[in-house]
N, C-alpha and C positions, 0 to 999 in steps of 0.2 A: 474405549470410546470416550467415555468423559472426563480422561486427562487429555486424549488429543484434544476435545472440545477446550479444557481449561488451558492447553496451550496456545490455540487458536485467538481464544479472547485475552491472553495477556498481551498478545502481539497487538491486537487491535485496540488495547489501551496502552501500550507502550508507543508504539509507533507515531501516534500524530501529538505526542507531544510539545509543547512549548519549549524545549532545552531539551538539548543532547548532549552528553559525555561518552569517553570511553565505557566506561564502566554499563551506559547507557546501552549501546549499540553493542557490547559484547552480549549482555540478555535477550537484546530481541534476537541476536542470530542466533543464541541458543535455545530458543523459545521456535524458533523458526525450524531450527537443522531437529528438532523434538517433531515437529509439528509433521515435517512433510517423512521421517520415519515411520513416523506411526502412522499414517495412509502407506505406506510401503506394505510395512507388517499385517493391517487391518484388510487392504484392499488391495492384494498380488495385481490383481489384473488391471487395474488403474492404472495408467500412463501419466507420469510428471507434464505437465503441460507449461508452456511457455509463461505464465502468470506464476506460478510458482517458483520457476527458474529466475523471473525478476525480479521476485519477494525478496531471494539473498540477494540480490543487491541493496537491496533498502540503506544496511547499515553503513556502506560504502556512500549513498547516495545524503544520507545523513552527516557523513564527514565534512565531504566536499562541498553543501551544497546547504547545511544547516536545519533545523527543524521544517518538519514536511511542512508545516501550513505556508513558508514562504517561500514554499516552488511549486504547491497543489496548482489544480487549475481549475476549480472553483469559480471563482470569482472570473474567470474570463470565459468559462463554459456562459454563467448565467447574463454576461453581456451581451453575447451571442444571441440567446434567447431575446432579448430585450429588445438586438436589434435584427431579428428574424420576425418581431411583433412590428415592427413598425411599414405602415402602409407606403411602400413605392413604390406601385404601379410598375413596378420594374426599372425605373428609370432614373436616371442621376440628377439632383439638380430641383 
């Protein structure tokens, strides 16, 4: 259980880093394909669930697409909030 755990939290600091490399995205998918074995092994009757199926794409997603912080959605979630605060009456204008 607390190497799955220790595999879990390398992904979660590897993942949103600032720079990626090959050498980068080859460790989280194998930090990843460790990760979701060992709930295999640990926990037969667990069902892979669709969030885990996206996890391996991550490092694909990393290629194409560059360091997560500048595709997260973050920052347009809490616009949202910002303009879900603001008072109009329903109305445009």
């Amino acid at each position: 259980m607390l190497r799955n755990f220790v595999d879990l939290a390398r992904i979660a600091t590897i993942a949103p880093r600032r720079s990626t490399s090959f050498a980068h995205r080859e460790t989280l998918h194998r930090y990843m394909m460790s990760y979701l074995q060992g709930i295999k092994v640990m926990y037969p009757e667990v069902n892979i669930v669709p969030n885990h199926h996206i996890m391996l794409h991550l490092p694909d997603f990393l290629r194409d697409f560059g360091p997560v912080h500048s595709i997260w959605a973050f920052p347009y979630e809490r616009l949202n909030g910002i303009l879900q605060s603001i008072k109009t009456n329903n109305r445009f204008g």
